[in-house]
C-alpha positions as CSV (number, residue, x, y, z in Angstrom):
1,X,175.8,175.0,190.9
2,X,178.2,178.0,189.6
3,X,179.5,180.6,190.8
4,X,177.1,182.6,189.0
5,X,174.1,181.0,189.8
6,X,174.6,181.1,193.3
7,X,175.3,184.9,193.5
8,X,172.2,185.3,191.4
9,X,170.3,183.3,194.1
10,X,171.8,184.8,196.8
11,X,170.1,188.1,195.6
12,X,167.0,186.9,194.7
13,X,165.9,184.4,197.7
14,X,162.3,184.8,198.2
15,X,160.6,187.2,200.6
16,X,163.7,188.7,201.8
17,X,164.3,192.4,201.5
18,X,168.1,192.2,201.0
19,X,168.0,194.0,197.7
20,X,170.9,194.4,195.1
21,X,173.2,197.2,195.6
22,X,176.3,197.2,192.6
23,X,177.0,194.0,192.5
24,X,175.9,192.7,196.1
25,X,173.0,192.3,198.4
26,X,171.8,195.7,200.0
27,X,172.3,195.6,203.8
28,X,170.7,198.7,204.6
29,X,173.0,201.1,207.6
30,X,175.8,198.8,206.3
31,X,176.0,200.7,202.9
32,X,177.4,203.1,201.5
33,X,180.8,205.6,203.2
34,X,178.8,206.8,205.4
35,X,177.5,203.3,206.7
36,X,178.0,201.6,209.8
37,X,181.0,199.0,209.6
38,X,179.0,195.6,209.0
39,X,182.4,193.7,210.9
40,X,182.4,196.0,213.9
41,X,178.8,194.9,214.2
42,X,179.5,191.3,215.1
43,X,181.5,189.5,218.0
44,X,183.0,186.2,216.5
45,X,180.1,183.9,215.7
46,X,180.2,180.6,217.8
47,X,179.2,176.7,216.8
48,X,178.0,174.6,219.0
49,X,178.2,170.9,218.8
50,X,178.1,168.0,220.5
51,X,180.9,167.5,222.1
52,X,182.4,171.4,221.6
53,X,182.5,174.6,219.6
54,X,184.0,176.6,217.4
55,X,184.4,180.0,216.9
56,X,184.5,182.1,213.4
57,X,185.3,185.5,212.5
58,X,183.1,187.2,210.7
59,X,185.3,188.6,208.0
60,X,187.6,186.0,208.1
61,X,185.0,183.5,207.8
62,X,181.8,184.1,206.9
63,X,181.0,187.3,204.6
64,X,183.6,188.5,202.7
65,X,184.5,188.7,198.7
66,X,185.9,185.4,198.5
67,X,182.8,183.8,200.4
68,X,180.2,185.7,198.3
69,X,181.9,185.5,195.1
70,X,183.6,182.3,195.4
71,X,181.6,180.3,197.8
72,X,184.7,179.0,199.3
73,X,187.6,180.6,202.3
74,X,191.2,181.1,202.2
75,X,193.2,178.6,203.9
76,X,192.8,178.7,207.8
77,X,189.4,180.4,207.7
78,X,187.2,177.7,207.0
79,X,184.0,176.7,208.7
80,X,184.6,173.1,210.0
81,X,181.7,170.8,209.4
82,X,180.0,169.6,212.3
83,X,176.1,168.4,213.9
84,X,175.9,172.3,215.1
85,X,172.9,172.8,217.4
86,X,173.0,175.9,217.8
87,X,174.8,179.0,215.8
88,X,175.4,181.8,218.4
89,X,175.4,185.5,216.7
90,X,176.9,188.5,219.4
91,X,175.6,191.8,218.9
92,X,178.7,194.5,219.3
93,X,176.1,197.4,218.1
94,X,172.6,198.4,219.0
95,X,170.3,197.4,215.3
96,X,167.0,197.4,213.7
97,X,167.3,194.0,211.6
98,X,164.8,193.3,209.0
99,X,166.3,189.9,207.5
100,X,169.2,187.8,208.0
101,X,170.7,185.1,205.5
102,X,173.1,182.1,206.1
103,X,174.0,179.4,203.3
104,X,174.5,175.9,204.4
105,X,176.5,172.7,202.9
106,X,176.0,168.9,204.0
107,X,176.9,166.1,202.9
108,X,173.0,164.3,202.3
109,X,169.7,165.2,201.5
110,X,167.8,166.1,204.4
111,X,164.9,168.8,205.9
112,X,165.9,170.6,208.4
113,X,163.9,172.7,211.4
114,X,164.8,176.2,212.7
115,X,164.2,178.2,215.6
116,X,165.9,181.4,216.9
117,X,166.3,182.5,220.2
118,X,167.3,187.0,221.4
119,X,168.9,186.9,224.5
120,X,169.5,190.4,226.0
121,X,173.0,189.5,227.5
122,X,175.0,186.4,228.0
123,X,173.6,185.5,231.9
124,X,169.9,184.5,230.5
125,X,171.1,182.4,227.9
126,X,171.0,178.2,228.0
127,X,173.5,176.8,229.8
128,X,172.5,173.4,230.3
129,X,172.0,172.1,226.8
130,X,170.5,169.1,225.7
131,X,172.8,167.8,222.5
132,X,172.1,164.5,220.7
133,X,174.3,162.2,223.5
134,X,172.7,164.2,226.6
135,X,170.8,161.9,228.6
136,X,166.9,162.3,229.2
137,X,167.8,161.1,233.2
138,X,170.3,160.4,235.6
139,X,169.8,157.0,236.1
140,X,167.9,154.3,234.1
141,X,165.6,154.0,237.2
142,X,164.9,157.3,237.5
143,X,161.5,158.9,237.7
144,X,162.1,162.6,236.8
145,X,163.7,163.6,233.3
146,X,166.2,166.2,233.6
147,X,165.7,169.6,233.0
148,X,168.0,171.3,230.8
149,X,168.0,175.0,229.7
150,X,167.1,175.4,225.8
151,X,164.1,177.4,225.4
152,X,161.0,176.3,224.0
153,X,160.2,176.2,220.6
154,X,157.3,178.2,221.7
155,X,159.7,181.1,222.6
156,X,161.1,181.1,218.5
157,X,161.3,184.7,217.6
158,X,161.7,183.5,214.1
159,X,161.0,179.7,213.1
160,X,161.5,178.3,209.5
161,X,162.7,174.8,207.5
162,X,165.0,174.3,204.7
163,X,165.6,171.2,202.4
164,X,169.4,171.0,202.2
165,X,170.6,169.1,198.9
166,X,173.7,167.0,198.9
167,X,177.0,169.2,198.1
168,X,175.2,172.2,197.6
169,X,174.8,175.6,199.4
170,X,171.2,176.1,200.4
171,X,170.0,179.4,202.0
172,X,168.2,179.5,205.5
173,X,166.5,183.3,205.0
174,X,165.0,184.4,208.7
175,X,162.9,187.9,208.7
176,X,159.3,189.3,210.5
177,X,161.3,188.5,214.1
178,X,158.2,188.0,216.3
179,X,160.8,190.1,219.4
180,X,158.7,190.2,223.0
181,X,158.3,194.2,223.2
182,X,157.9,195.0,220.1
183,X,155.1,195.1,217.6
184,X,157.2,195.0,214.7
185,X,158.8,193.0,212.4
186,X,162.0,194.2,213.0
187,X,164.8,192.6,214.9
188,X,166.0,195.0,217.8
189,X,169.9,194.2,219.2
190,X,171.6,195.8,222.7
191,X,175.4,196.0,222.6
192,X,176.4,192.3,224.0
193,X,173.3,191.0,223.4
194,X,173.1,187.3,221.9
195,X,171.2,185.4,218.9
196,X,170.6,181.8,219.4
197,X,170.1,179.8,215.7
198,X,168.9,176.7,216.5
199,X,169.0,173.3,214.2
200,X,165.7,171.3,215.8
201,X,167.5,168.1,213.7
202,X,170.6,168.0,216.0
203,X,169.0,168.8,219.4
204,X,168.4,165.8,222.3
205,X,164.5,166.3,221.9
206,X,164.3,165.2,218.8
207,X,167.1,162.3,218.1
208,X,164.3,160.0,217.8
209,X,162.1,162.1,215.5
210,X,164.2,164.0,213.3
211,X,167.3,163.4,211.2
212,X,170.8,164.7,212.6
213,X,173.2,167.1,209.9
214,X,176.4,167.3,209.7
215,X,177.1,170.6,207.8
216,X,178.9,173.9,207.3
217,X,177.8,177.2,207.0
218,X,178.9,180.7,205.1
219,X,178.0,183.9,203.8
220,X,175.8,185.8,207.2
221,X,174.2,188.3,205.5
222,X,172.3,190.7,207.9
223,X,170.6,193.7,206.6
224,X,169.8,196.4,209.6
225,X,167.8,199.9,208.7
């Protein structure tokens, strides 16, 4: 797909209010001199995978000219590909979100499941995880199953799915945030408060229903009013 035809898309994905300003998306309080600055916004967005993380910058890494108009990153800033289960986004500013957008690469053909997760601060977030190689219990023997930390599904603030296509940059769009509080569609943030993107395909639930991705990720676009 060219460069072109992904900016094009970028602006136009379905549903989602991100509309075009010059030539980019719209992100709302983010516009403009007198907007907010959208990298102040943001801590460094984390990766988890089985077996580690990694951490990205968001200008560095994930929304800047070269990403949006290039689809690509300078040498050093690249998003390493990896079975992510979750994408952790930290809040540096108190926001109003309306939608949110992230692109994805892998290397197959697959569906793939989303739920997101608002923690107010990082004490009440999962810290035992269940990644594809966790165990369901101790022993073989065992009765009990353990019980790790990773909220329900039921708890999703924001659910969706997304066919990725081999070698190309697919877009995961996530808006009307279902937020405990609030009767809105809105997204509310606190300063150091934490979003939790979760890929249902790599988690130790469903290894034996779903299939696992190994993929990268760019361009998080977040439009706040």
């Amino acid at each position: 797909m060219g460069v072109k035809n992904r900016l094009l898309r970028m602006l136009t994905i379905l549903a989602m209010p991100l509309f075009i300003s010059g030539c980019g998306p719209n992100l709302g309080v983010f516009e403009g001199e007198d907007g907010e600055n959208y990298y102040e916004a943001f801590g460094d967005v984390e990766g988890l995978y089985d077996g580690g993380s990694h951490s990205y910058d968001v200008e560095d890494s994930l929304s800047n000219e070269k990403t949006i108009n290039e689809f690509s990153w300078d040498d050093g800033d690249e998003v390493e590909e990896e079975a992510y289960l979750y994408i952790i986004i930290p809040f540096e500013k108190e926001l109003k979100i309306q939608a949110i957008v992230l692109f994805f690469k892998t290397d197959i053909n697959v569906s793939v499941e989303i739920s997101t997760f608002y923690f107010p601060d990082d004490s009440t977030t999962p810290q035992k995880i269940k990644y594809l190689s966790s165990p369901d219990k101790e022993h073989e023997d065992d009765e009990e199953e353990i019980v790790y930390d990773d909220p329900s599904k039921d708890t999703s603030i924001a659910s969706g799915s997304i066919t990725l296509y081999k070698d190309e940059w697919n877009s995961l769009s996530l808006g009307n945030f279902q937020q405990e509080g609030h009767l809105d569609d809105y997204l509310y943030t606190a300063v150091d408060s934490l979003l939790y993107i979760r890929i249902e395909n790599n988690s130790g639930f469903n290894r034996d229903t779903m299939t696992s991705v190994t993929f990268t990720f760019i361009n998080l676009l977040v439009r706040a009013v």
